[in-house]
C-alpha positions as CSV (number, residue, x, y, z in Angstrom):
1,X,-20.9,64.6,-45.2
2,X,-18.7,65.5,-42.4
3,X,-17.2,64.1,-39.1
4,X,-17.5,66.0,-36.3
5,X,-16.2,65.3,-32.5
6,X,-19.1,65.2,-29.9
7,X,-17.4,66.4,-26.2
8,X,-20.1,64.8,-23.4
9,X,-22.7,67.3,-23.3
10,X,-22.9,67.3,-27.1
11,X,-23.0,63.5,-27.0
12,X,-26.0,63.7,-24.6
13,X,-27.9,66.1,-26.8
14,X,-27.5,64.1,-29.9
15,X,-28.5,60.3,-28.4
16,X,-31.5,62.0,-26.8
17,X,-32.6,62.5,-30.2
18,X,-32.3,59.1,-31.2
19,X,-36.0,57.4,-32.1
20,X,-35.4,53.9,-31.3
21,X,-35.5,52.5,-28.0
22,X,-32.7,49.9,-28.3
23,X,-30.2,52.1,-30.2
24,X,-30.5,54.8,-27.1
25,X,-29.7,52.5,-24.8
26,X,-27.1,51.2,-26.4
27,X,-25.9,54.5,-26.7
28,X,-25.9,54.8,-23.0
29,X,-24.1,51.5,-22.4
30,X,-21.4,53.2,-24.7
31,X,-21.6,56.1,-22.7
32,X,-21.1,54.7,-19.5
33,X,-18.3,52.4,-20.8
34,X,-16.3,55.5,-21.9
35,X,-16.8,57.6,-18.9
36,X,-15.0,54.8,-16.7
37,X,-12.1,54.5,-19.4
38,X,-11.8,58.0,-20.9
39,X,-11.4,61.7,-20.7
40,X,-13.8,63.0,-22.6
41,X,-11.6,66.2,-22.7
42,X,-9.1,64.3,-24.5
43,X,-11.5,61.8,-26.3
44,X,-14.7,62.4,-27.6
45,X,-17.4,60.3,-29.9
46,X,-17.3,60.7,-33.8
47,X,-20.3,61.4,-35.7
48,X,-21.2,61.0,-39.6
49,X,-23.2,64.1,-40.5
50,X,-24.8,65.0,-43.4
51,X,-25.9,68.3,-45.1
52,X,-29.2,68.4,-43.4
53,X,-27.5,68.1,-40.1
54,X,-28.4,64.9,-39.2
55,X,-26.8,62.6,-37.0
56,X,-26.0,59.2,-38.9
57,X,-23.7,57.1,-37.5
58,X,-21.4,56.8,-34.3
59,X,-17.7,55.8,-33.9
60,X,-16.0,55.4,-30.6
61,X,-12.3,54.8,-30.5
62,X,-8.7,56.3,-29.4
63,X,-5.2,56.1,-30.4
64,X,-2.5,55.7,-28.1
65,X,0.0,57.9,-26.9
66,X,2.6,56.4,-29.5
67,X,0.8,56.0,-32.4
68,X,1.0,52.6,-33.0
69,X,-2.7,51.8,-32.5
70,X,-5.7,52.6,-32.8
71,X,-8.8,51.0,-31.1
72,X,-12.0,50.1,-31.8
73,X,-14.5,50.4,-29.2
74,X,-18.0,50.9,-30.5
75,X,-19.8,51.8,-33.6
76,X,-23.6,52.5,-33.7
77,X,-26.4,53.7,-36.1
78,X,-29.8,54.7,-35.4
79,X,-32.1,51.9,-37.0
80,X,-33.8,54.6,-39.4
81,X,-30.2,55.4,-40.5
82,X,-29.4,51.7,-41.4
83,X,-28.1,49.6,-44.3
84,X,-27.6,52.8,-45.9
85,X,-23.4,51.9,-45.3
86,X,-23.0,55.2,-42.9
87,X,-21.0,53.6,-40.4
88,X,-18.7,51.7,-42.9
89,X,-18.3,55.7,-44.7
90,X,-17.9,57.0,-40.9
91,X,-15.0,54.6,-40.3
92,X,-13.5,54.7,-43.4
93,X,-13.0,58.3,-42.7
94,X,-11.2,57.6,-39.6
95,X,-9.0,55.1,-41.1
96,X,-7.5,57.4,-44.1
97,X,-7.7,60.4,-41.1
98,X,-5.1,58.0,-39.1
99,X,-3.1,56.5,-41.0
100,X,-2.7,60.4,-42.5
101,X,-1.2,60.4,-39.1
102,X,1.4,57.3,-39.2
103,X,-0.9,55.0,-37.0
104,X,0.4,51.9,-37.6
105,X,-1.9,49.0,-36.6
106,X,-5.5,48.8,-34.8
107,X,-7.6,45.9,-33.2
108,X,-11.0,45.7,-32.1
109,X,-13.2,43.0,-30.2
110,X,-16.5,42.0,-31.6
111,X,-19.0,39.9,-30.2
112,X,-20.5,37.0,-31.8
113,X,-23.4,39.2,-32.6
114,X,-21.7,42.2,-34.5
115,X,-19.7,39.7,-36.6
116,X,-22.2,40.2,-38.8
117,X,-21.3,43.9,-39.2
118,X,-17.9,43.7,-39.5
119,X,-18.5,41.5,-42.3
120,X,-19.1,44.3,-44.6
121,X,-15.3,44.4,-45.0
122,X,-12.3,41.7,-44.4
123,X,-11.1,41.1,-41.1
124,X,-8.8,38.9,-39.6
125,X,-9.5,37.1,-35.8
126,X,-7.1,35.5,-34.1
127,X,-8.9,34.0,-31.7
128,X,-11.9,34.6,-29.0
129,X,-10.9,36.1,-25.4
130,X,-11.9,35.1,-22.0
131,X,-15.6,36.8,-22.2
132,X,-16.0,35.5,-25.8
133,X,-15.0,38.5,-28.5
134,X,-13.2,37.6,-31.3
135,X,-9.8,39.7,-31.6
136,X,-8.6,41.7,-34.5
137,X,-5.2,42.9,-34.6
138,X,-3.9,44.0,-37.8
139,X,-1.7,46.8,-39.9
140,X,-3.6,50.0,-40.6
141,X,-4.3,50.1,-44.6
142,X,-2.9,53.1,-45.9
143,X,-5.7,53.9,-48.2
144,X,-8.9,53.6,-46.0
145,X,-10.9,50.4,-45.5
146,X,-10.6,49.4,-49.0
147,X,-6.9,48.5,-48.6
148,X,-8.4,46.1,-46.3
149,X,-8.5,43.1,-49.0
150,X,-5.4,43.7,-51.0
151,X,-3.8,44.0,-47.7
152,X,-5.0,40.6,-46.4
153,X,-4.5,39.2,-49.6
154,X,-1.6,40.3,-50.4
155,X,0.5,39.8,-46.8
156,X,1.0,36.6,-45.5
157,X,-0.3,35.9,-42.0
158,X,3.5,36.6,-40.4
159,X,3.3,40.0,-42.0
160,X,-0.1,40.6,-40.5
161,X,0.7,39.9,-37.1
162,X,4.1,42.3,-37.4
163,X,6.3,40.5,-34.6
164,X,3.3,41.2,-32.2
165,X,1.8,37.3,-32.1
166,X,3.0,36.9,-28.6
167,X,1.3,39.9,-27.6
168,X,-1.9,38.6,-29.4
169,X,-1.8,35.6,-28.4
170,X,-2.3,36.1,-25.0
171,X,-5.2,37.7,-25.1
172,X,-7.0,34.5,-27.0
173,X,-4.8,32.1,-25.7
174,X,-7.4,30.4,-24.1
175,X,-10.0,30.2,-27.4
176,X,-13.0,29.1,-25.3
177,X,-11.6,26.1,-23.7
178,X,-13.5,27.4,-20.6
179,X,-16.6,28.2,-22.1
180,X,-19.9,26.5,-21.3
181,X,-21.2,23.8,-23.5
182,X,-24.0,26.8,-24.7
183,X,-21.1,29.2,-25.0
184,X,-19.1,26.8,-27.5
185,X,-22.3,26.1,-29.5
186,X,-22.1,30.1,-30.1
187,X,-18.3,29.8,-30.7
188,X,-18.6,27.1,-33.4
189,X,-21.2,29.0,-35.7
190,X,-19.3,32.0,-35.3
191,X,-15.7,30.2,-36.3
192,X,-18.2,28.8,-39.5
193,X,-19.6,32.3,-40.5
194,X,-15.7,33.3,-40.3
195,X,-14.4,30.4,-42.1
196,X,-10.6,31.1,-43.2
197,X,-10.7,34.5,-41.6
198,X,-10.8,33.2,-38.1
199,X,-7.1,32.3,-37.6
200,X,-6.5,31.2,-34.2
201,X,-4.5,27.6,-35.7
202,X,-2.5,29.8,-37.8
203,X,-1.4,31.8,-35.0
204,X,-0.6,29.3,-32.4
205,X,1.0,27.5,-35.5
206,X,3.6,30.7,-35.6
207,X,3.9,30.6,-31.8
208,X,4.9,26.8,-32.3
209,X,7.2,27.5,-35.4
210,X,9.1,30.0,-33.4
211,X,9.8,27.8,-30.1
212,X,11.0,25.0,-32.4
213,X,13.4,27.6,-34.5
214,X,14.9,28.9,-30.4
215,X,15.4,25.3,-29.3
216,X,17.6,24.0,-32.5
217,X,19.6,27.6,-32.4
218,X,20.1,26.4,-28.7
């Protein structure tokens, strides 16, 4: 299999091919996202492709202009190309590619209803944001998604957060204390499907930690 990068027109050709309904129009959702945020001169779609030519899997994402992350945006598979684990190979190429390239971190936001997804491999969330997507900020493995567990493992949650926790934080600082009563229902089954890898307490535990350590220095 190989990864190729899809410019728009090439993108366009290659969803239209798509055979279920709900996948192309997600694919167009995704499209229409990236075309008010990106260049797609300087940033294109990733595709998983295999020997036969097909199509498998779809990454979105870019890198910024330092290096020091890279973002998730949105990763899709065509439902006859599912459960096969083409979009966990698709970004596990990406990962090795970039950290290849001394990226240092990445985050993503998922939605309550891709948690599911992303459970194919350990994450950490730090909270939910203001329109209800659980963040992920954390290093980028060196050795492709399976550094993922030894890494979390392995680092404690200071180590993760690499002196960015304010910067996290205020992106979930509010953690759904505005949500609707129907919108916290969501919230609480997702924090239970997370269980210990939903962190938010941990975080604002650090936050806490660190105000206490300025004001006896003071």
């Amino acid at each position: 299999m190989e990864v190729l990068n899809l410019n728009h027109a090439d993108y366009q050709q290659s969803v239209s091919r798509i055979g279920d309904e709900a996948t192309r129009n997600f694919a167009s959702q995704s499209e229409t996202w990236w075309n008010r945020h990106f260049s797609w001169k300087s940033h294109g779609c990733r595709v998983l492709v295999n020997s036969l030519g097909e199509h498998l899997s779809y990454l979105f994402y870019n890198v910024d202009r330092y290096r020091e992350y890279m973002t998730i945006h949105n990763v899709f598979t065509p439902e006859k190309y599912r459960r096969k684990g083409h979009a966990l190979h698709l970004l596990d190429r990406v990962f090795n590619y970039q950290a290849g390239r001394e990226v240092q971190r990445f985050h993503l936001s998922a939605t309550p209803e891709a948690l599911g997804f992303y459970a194919q491999f350990p994450l950490i969330y730090w909270g939910v944001d203001e329109i209800g997507n659980y963040h992920c900020d954390l290093p980028l493995p060196q050795n492709g998604i399976g550094g993922l567990s030894d890494m979390i493992d392995l680092q404690e949650n200071r180590e993760l957060l690499g002196n960015h926790e304010a910067e996290i934080f205020n992106k979930v600082s509010q953690n759904g204390n505005h949500f609707s009563p129907e919108s916290l229902h969501i919230m609480e089954e997702s924090n239970s499907f997370l269980g210990e890898s939903f962190r938010h307490q941990a975080l604002c535990d650090i936050l806490s930690q660190q105000k206490d350590n300025k004001i006896r220095k003071n």
